[in-house]
C-alpha positions as CSV (number, residue, x, y, z in Angstrom):
1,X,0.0,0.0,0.0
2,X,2.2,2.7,-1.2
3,X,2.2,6.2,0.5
4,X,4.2,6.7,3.7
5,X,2.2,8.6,6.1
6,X,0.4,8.9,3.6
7,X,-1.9,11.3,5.5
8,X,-4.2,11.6,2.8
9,X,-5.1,8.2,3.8
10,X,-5.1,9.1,7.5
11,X,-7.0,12.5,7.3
12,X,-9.6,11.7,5.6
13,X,-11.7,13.6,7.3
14,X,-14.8,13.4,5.1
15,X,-16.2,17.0,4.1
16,X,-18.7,17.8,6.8
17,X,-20.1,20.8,8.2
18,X,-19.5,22.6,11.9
19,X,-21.0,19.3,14.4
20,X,-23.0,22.3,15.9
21,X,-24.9,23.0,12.6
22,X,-27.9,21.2,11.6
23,X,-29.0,19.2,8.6
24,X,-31.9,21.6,8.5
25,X,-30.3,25.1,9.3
26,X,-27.7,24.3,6.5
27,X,-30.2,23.5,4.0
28,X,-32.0,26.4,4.6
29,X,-29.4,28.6,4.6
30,X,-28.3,26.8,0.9
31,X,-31.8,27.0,-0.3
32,X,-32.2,30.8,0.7
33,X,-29.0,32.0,-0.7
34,X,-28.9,35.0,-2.6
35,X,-27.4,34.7,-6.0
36,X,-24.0,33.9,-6.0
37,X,-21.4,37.1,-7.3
38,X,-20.4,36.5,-11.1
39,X,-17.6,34.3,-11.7
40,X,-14.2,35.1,-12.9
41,X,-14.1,33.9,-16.5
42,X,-11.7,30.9,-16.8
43,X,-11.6,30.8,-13.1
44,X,-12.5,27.4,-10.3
45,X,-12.1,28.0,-6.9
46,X,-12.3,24.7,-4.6
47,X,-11.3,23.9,-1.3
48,X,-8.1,22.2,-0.4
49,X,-9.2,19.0,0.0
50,X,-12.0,18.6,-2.3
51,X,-13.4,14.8,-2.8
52,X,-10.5,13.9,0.0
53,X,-10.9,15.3,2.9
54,X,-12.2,18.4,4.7
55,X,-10.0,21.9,3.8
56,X,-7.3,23.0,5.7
57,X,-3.9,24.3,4.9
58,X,-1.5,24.2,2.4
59,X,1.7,24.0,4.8
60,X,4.2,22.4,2.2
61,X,5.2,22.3,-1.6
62,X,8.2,20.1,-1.3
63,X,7.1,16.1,-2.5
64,X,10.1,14.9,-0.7
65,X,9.3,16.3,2.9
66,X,5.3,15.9,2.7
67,X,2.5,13.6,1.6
68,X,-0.4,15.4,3.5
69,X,-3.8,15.2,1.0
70,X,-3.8,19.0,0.9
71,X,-0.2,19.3,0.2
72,X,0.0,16.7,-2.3
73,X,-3.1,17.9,-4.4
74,X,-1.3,21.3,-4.6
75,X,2.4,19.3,-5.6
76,X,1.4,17.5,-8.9
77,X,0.4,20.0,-10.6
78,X,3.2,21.6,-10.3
79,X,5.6,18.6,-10.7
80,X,4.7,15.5,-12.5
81,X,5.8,12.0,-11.1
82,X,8.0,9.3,-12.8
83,X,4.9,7.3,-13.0
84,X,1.3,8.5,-13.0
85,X,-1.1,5.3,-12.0
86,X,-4.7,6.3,-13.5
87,X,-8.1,5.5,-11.7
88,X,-7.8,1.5,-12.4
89,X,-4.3,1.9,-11.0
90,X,-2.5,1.3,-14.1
91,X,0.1,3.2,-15.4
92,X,-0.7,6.3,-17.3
93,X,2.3,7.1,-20.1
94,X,0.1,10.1,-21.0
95,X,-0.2,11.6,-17.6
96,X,3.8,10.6,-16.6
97,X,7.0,12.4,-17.3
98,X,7.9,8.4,-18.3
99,X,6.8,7.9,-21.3
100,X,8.0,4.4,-21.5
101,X,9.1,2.2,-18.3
102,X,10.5,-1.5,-18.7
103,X,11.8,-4.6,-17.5
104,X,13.7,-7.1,-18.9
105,X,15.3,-8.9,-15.7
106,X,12.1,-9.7,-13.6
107,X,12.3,-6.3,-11.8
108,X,16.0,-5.7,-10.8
109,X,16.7,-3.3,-14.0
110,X,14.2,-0.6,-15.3
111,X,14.9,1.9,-17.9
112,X,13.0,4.8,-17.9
113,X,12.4,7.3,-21.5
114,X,11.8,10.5,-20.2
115,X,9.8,13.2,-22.3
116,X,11.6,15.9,-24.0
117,X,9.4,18.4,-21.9
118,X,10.6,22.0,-20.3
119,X,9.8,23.4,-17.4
120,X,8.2,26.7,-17.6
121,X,11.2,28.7,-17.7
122,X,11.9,26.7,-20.4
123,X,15.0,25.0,-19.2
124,X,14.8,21.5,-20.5
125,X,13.5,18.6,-18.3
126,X,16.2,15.9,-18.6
127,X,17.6,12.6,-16.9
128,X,19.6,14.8,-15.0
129,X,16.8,16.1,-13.1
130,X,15.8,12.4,-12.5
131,X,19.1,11.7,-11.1
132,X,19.5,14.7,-9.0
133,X,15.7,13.9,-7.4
134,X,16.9,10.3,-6.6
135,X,20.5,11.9,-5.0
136,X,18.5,14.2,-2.9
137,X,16.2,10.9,-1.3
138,X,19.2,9.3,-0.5
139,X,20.6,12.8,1.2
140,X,17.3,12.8,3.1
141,X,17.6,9.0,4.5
142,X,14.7,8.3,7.2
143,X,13.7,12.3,6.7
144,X,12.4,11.6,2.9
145,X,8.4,11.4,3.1
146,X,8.0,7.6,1.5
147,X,11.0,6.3,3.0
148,X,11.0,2.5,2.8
149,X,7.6,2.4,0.6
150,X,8.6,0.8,-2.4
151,X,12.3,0.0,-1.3
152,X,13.0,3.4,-2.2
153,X,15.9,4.7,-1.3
154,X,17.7,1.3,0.3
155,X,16.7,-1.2,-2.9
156,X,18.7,1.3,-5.0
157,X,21.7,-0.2,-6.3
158,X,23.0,2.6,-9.2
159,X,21.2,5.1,-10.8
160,X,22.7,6.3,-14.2
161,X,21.7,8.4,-17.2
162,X,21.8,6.8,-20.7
163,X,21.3,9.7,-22.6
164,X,19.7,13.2,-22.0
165,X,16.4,11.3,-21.3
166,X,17.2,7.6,-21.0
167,X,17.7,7.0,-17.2
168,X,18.3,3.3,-16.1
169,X,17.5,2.8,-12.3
170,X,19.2,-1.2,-11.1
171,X,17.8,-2.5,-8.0
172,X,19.7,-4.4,-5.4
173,X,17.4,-7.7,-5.6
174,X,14.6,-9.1,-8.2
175,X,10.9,-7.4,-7.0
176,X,7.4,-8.1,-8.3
177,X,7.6,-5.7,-11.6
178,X,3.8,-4.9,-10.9
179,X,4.4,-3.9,-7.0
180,X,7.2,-1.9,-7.8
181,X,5.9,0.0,-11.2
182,X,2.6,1.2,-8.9
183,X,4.7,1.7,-5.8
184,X,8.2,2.9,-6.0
185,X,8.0,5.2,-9.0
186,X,5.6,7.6,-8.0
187,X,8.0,10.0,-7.7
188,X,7.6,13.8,-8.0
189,X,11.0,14.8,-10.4
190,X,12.4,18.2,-9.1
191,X,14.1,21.1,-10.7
192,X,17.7,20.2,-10.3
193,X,18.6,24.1,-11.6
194,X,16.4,25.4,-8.9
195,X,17.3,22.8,-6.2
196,X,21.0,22.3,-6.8
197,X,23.1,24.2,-3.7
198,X,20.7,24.4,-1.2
199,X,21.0,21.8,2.0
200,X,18.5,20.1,3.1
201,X,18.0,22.2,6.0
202,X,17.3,24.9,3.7
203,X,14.5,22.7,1.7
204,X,13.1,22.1,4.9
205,X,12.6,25.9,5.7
206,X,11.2,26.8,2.6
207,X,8.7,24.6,2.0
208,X,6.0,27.4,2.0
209,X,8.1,29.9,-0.1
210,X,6.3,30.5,-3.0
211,X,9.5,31.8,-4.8
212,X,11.2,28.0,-4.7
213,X,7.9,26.7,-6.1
214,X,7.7,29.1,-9.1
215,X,9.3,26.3,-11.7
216,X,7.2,23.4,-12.8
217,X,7.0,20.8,-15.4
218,X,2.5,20.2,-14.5
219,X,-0.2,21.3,-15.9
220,X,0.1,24.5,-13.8
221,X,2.6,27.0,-12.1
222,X,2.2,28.8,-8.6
223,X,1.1,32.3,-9.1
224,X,0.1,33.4,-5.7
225,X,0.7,31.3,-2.0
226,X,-0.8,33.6,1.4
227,X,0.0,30.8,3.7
228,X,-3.0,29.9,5.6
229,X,-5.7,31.3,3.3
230,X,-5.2,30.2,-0.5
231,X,-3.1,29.8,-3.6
232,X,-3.2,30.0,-7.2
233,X,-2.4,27.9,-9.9
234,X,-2.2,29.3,-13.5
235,X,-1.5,26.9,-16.8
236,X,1.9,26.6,-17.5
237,X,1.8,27.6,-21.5
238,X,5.3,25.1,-21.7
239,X,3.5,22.1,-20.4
240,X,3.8,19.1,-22.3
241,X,0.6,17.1,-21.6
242,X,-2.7,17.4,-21.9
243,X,-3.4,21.5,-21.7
244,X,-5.6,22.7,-19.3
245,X,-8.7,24.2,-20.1
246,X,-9.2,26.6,-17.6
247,X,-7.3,29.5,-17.1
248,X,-6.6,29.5,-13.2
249,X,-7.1,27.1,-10.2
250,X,-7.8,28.9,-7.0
251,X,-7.4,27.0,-3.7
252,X,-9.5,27.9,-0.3
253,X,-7.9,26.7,2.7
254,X,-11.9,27.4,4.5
255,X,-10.2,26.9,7.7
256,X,-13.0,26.3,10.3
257,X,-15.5,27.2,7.5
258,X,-18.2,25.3,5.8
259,X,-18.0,24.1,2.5
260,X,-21.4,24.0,0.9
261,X,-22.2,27.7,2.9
262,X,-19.0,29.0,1.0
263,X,-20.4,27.4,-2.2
264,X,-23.9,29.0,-1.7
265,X,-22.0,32.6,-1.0
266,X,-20.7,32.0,-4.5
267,X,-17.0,31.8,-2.6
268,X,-15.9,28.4,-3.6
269,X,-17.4,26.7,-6.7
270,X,-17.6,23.1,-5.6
271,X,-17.8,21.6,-2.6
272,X,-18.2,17.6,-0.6
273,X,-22.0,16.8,0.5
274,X,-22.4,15.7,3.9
275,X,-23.5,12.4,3.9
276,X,-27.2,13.2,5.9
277,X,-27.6,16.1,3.3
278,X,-27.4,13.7,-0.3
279,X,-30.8,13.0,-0.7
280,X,-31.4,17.4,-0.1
281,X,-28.6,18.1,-2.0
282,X,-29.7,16.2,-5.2
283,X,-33.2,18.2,-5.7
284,X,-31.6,21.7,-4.8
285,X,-32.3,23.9,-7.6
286,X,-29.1,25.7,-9.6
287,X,-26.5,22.8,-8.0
288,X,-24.8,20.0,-10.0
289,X,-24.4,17.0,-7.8
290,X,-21.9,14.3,-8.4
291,X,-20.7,10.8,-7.1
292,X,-17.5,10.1,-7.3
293,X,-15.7,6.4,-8.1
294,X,-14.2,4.4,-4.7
295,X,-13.6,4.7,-2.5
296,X,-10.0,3.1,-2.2
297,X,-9.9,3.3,1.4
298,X,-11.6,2.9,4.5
299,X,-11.3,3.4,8.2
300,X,-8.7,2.0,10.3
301,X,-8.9,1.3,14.0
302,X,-4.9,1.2,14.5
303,X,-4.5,-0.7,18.1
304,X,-1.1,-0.2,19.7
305,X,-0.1,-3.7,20.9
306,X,2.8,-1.9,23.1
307,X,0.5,-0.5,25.2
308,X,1.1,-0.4,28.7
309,X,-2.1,-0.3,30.1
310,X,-4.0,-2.3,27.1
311,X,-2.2,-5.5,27.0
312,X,-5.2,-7.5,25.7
313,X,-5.1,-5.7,22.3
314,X,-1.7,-8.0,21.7
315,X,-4.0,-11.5,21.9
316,X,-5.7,-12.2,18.2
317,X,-8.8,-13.1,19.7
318,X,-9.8,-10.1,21.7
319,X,-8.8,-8.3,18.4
320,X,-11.2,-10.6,16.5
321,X,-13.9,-10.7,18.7
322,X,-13.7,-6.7,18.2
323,X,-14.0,-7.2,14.6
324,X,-17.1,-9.7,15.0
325,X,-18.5,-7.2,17.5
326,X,-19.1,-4.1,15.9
327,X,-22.4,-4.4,13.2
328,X,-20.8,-2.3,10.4
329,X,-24.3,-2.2,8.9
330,X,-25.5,-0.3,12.1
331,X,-22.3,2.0,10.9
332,X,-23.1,2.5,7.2
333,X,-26.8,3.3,7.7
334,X,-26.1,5.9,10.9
335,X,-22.8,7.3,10.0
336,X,-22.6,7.1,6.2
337,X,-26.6,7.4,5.3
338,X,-26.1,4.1,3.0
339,X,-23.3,5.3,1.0
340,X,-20.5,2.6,2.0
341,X,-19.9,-0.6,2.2
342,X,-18.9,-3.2,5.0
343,X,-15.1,-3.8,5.0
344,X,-13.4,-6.8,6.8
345,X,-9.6,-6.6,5.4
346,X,-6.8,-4.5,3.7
347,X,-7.6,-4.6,0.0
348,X,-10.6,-1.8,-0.7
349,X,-13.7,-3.6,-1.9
350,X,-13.4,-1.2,-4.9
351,X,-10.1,-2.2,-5.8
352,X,-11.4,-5.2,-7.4
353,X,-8.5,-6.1,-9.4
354,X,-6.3,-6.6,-6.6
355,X,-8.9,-8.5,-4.0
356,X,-8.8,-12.3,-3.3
357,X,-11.9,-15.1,-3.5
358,X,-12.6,-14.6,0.0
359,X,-12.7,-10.7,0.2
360,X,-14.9,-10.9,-3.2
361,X,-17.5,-13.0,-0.9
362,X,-17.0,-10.2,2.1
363,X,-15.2,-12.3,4.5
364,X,-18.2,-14.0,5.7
365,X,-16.3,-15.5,8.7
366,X,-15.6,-11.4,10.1
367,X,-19.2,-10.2,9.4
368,X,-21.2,-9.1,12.9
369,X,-21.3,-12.4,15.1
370,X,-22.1,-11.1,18.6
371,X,-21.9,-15.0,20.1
372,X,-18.9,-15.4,18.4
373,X,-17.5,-12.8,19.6
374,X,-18.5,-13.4,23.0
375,X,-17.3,-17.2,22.7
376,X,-13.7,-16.1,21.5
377,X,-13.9,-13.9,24.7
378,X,-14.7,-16.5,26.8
379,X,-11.9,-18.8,25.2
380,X,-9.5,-16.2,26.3
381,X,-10.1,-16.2,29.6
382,X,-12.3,-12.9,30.2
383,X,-15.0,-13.6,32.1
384,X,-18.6,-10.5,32.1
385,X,-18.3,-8.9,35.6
386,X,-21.1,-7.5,37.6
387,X,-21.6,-4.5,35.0
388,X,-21.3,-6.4,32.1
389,X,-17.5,-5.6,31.6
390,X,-15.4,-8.7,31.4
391,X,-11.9,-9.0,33.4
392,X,-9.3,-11.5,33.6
393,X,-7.0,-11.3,37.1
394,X,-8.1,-8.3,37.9
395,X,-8.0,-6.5,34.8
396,X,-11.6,-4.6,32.7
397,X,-11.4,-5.4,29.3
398,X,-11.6,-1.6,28.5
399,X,-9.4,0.3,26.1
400,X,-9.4,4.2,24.6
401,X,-10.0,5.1,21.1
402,X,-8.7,8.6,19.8
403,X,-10.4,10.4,16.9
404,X,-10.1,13.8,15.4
405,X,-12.0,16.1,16.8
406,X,-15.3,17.8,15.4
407,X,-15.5,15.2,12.6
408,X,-19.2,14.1,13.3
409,X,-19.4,11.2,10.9
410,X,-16.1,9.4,12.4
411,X,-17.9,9.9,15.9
412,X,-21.3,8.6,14.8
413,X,-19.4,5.2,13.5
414,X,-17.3,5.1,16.8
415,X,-20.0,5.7,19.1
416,X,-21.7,2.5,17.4
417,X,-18.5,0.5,17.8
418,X,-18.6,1.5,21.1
419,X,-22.3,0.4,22.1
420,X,-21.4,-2.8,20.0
421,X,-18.5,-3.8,22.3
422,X,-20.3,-2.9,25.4
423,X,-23.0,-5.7,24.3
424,X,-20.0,-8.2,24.4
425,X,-18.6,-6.8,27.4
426,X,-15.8,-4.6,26.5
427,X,-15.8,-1.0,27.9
428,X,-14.9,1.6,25.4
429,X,-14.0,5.2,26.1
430,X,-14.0,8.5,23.2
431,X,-11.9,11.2,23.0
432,X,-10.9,13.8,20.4
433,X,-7.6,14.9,19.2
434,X,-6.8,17.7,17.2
435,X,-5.6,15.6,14.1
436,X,-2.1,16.8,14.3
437,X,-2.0,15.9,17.9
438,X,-3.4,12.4,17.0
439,X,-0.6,11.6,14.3
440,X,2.0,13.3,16.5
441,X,0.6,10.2,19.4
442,X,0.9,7.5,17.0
443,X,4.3,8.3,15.4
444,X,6.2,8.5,18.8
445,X,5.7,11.4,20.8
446,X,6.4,9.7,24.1
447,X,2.7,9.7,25.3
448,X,1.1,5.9,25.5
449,X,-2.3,5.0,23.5
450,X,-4.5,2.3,23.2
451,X,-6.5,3.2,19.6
452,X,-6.9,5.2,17.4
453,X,-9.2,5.5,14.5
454,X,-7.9,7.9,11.3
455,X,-8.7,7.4,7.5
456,X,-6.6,5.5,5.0
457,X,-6.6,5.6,0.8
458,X,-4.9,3.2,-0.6
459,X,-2.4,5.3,-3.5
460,X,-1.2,2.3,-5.8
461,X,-0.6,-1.6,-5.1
462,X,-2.7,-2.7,-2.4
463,X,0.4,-4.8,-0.7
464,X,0.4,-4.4,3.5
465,X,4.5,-3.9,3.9
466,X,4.5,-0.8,4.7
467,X,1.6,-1.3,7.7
468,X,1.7,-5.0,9.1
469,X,5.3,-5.8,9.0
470,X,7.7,-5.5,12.1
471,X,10.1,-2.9,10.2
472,X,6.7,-1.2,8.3
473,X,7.2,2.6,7.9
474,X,3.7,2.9,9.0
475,X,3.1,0.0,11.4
476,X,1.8,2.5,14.1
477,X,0.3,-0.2,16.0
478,X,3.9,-1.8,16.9
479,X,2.1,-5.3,15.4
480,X,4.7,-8.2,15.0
481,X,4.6,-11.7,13.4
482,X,6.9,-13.5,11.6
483,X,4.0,-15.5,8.9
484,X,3.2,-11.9,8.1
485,X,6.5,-10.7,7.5
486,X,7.3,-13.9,5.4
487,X,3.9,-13.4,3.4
488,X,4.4,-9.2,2.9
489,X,8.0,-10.0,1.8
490,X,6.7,-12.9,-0.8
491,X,4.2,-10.2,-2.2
492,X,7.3,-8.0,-3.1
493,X,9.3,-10.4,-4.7
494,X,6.9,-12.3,-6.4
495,X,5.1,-11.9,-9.2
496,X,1.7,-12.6,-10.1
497,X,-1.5,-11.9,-7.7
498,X,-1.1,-15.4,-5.2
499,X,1.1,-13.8,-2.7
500,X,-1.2,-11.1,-2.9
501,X,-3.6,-12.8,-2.1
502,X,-2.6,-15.1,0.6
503,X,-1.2,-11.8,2.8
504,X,-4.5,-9.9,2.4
505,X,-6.3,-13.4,3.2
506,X,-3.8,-13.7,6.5
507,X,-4.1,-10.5,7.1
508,X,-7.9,-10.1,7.7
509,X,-7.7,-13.4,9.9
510,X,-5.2,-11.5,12.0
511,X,-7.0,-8.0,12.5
512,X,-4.1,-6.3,13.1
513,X,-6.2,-3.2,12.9
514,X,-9.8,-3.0,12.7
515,X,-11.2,-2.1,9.0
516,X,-13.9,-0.5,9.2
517,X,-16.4,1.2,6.2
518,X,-16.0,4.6,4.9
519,X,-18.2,6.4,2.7
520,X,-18.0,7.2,-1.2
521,X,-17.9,11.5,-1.1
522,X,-20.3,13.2,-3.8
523,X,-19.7,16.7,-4.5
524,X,-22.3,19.6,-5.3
525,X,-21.2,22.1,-7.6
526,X,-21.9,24.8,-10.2
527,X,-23.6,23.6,-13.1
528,X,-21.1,25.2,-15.3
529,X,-18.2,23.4,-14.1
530,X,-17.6,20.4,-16.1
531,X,-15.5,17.2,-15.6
532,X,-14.9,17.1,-11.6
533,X,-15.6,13.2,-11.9
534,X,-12.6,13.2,-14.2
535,X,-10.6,15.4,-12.0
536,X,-10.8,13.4,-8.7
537,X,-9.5,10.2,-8.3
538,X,-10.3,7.3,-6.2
539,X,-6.4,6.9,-5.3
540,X,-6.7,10.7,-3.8
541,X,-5.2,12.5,-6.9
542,X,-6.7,15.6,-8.7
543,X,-6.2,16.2,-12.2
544,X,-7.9,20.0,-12.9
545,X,-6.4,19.7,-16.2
546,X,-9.7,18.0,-17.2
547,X,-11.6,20.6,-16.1
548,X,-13.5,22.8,-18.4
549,X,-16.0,25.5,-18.2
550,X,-19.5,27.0,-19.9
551,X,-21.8,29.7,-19.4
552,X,-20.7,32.5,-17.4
553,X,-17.9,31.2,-15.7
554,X,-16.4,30.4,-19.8
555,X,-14.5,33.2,-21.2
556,X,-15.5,34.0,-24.8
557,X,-13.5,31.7,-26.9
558,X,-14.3,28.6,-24.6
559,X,-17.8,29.6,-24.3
560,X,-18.0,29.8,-28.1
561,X,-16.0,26.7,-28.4
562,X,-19.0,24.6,-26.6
C-alpha cells in the first residue's frame, strides 16, 4: 500500500459541516442563498481537500518532505511523477513524465524514456533532473516522506543516465515488476537548476516559499501562496501534456468554514455533501451534484499492541472478537446514510483487481457475530463482571479510542462500535484529538495509547508492507509476526497476484487493525463546471487539467468553443 504517512489516507476527514450546525439550518441557509457574485471567467475555486478530505492548509510544496492530502493535491500540478497510475491503478504514459518504463530482468533493472518536456522557464527537463531527485532521497535517508515504501531509497543499487532522457535505475534484488511500477516510481522529479546548492535544512525551511515553487514541469505554475488562506495555480503555456482548459485554479484553505455555505455565498465553486444532506442536496435547484468512483480506502482502528495499560489488544482473539463485535451495517446506515460498504480486510472492496476469493465474498467469517464474539472472549479467559465488563485477574477489558475532533461522521461510527463492544462486554472510552496531535501520538511522541481510528486511501498496489510488518514505515500499531513478514515479503518479490492474495487473506484473519467502512464522497457544484468526476481520483489525486467551463464562468473563446 504505497504512501508513507500517507496522511491523505489518515486524514480523511470526510467533508462535513461545523457538528454544531444542523442538517436543517444548513439546507435552509443553501436554499435561501442569494445569488451567488459573477464568476471570474476561466476561473475554479475549490477547497483544499475537495473529494478527500475536509479543507485546511496548504503547509508544504516540497514532495520529498510531505504527503499530506492537501499538500500533495497542490504538488502534482506543479511537478509531475516518474509514473502516474490512472483510476484502475494502471500506469498512465500520458499523464507521466515516463513515457515508457521497462523490465527485462524480472524487476531488478528498469529503464525509464523520459519526455523531452521543459519546465516553464523553459529549461529542458532531462535525466539529470531524475538523477538529482533520486541523489537528494538518498541525502534525506529516514527524513524523505516515503522512505522505505517501495524499497525506495535502500533497494537502489545505481542510478545512471543513458542519454539526456534515458535514465536506467538497477535495484539491489529481483521485485514483483507490478508492486514496484505502482509503488516505487511515483516519484515527483524536481528542478535540479532550482534545487541544486541548497541543503537540506534549507529545503526544509522553505517549504511554503512561493518563490522555490515558481518552476514546474505540471499542468500549472504557482502564481500566488498567502500561507494559511489560499493559492493559485495558473497553466503553464510550456507544459507538455494534456493542456488545461481553464485559465486558473484557486485554492481555499476554509479553515474552520463550511464548504457548501461558502459554495452558496458564491466563494468556492464546488464543494463535498455531507452524507445526511445527499438525498437534499440532489433536488436543490441551480447545483450540480456528483458521485464520485471508490472509495479506495476505508477506516482503520490502528491498536497499539505496546501499550502499557491495554495489554489484551496484543492477543488475536480479543482483536477478532472486536472485529465480529461491531455491526458495520448499524455504521453505514447511521454514520454514512447508505453510501458505503462493509469492509473486513486490507484490500478496498473497490479495488477489485487486486482483492482475493474470500474478500470478493465479504469475509463471511468477520461479518457481525455477537456469540462469536462473546465465545472467543470466553476462550480467552475474560469472564462479564457484575456490569457487564469482562476482566481477567483483575484486569476490565476496556481500552481508549482517539479520533479527530469535530468530525461528526467518524464519531457517529465510533460511538456505534462503542455500544457494539459494550454488548459483548468490552468497555470503550471516546476522546478527540486535534488531528495533528493524533498523528503526533501514533508516530512516537512519548505519550502511551490504546487506539486510534484515522482514514486511510490506498495510492497504488494494495500490498500491507508498509503497515503489518515489524520494520513497516507505518506500522503504528507496533504489530509483530513472523508469517506476516514472510507473506508481505513474498508479495514483493513475487510476481503474479497469489502472494497477494494469501497476505490480504492472512491478514484479515489477524485483524491487526480494525477495517472498518468509509463512505463514497459526492460533491455539489456549479452547473457550469464540467469534468470534476474526471478530475478526482479514487487513489486521492486531482487532475484539474480536465476541467472545463461554460456559461458564465467560460470566457469567450471557450464559451464559443461549446
Amino acid at each position: 500500500m504505497p504512501g508513507a504517512d500517507r496522511f491523505r489516507r489518515d486524514e480523511r476527514a470526510l467533508s462535513v459541516t461545523n457538528a454544531h450546525t444542523t442538517g436543517a439550518m444548513l439546507a435552509a441557509a443553501i436554499i435561501c442563498a442569494a445569488a451567488a457574485p459573477a464568476p471570474t471567467c476561466g476561473t475554479v475555486v475549490l477547497p483544499s481537500g475537495l473529494g478527500q478530505a475536509d479543507p485546511q492548509a496548504v503547509n508544504s510544496l516540497n514532495p520529498l518532505l510531505t504527503s499530506l492530502t492537501y499538500n500533495l493535491q497542490i504538488m502534482q500540478q506543479i511537478y509531475r511523477p516518474l509514473v502516474w497510475l490512472d483510476r484502475h491503478v494502471n500506469y498512465d504514459p500520458g499523464a507521466s513524465l515516463a513515457s515508457a518504463v521497462t523490465t527485462s530482468d524480472g524487476g531488478r533493472t528498469w529503464h525509464f524514456t523520459i519526455k523531452p518536456w521543459h519546465w516553464s522557464d523553459g529549461v529542458p527537463v532531462t535525466a539529470s533532473d531524475v538523477l538529482f531527485t533520486f541523489e537528494t532521497i538518498r541525502r534525506l535517508g529516514p527524513a524523505y516522506v516515503s522512505y522505505g515504501i517501495g524499497g525506495i531509497p535502500d533497494f537502489i543499487a545505481d542510478v545512471r543516465s543513458d542519454s539526456r532522457h534515458d535514465v536506467t535505475l538497477t535495484l539491489d534484488r529481483s521485485v514483483n515488476p507490478d508492486w514496484f511500477l505502482r509503488t516505487g516510481l511515483s516519484i515527483m522529479v524536481l528542478p535540479e537548476h532550482v534545487y541544486r546548492g541548497m541543503t537540506l535544512e534549507q529545503m526544509r525551511m522553505r517549504q511554503t516559499d512561493p518563490d522555490l515553487f515558481r518552476v514546474s514541469d505540471g499542468p500549472f505554475m504557482l502564481d500566488d501562496f498567502v500561507v494559511g488562506r489560499h493559492l493559485t495555480l495558473v497553466r503553464n503555456p510550456l507544459y507538455g501534456g494534456t493542456k488545461p482548459a481553464i485559465h486558473r485554479l484557486v485554492v481555499d484553505f476554509l479553515e474552520g468554514g463550511s464548504p457548501l455555505q461558502a459554495l452558496r455565498a458564491g466563494e468556492i465553486d464546488a464543494a463535498d455533501i455531507p452524507f445526511r444532506l445527499w438525498d437534499l442536496a440532489r433536488a436543490l435547484p441551480g447545483f450540480a451534484t456528483t458521485r464520485l468512483d471508490g472509495p479506495f480506502g476505508y477506516m482503520v482502528l490502528y491498536l497499539n499492541m505496546h501499550s502499557a495499560t491495554a495489554p489484551s489488544l496484543r492477543d488475536v482473539r480479543v482483536r477478532r472478537a472486536i472485529a465480529l463485535a461491531i455491526d458495520q451495517a448499524e455504521m453505514i446506515a447511521l454514520a454514512w446514510h447508505g453510501q458505503a460498504g462493509e469492509v473486513h480486510g486490507p484490500v478496498p472492496p473497490a479495488m477489485t483487481g487486486f482483492v482475493s476469493q474470500a474478500a470478493r465474498e465479504g469475509y463471511p467469517s468477520l461479518r457481525h457475530d455477537p456469540a462469536q464474539a462473546r465465545a472467543l472472549l470466553d476462550e480467552a479467559g475474560w469472564r462479564p463482571g457484575p456490569d457487564g465488563i469482562r476482566t481477567r485477574n483483575g484486569r476490565a477489558l476496556r481500552f481508549s479510542i482517539g479520533v479527530s475532533a469535530g468530525v461528526v461522521d467518524r464519531l457517529v461510527e465510533l460511538q456505534v462500535a462503542q455500544r457494539n463492544l459494550a454488548a459483548v462486554g468490552i468497555a470503550v472510552d471516546l476522546h478527540g484529538l486535534e488531528f495533528n496531535d493524533l498523528i503526533a501520538t501514533m508516530r512516537g511522541n512519548g505519550h502511551d495509547w490504546e487506539g486510534n481510528m484515522i482514514g486511510q486511501t490506498i495510492e497504488g498496489y494494495p500490498d500491507g508492507q508498509q503497515f503489518f510488518s515489524a520494520d513497516g514505515a507505518s506500522n503504528y500499531g507496533h504489530y509483530e509476526d513472523a508469517k506476516m513478514d514472510a507473506l508481505n515479503r513474498a508479495v514483493v518479490s513475487d510476481a503474479g497476484a497469489q502472494a497477494l492474495q494469501a497476505a490480504q487473506d492472512y491478514t484479515a484473519g489477524q485483524q491487526p487493525v480494525i477495517f472498518l467502512p468509509d463512505g463514497a464522497i459526492s460533491l455539489l457544484a456549479r452547473p457550469e463546471v464540467h469534468g470534476l468526476r474526471e478530475m478526482e481520483s479514487p487513489l486521492g489525486s486531482w487532475s484539474p487539467e480536465l476541467l472545463s467551463l461554460s456559461g458564465d464562468m467560460a470566457c469567450n473563446a471557450e464559451r464559443a468553443a461549446r
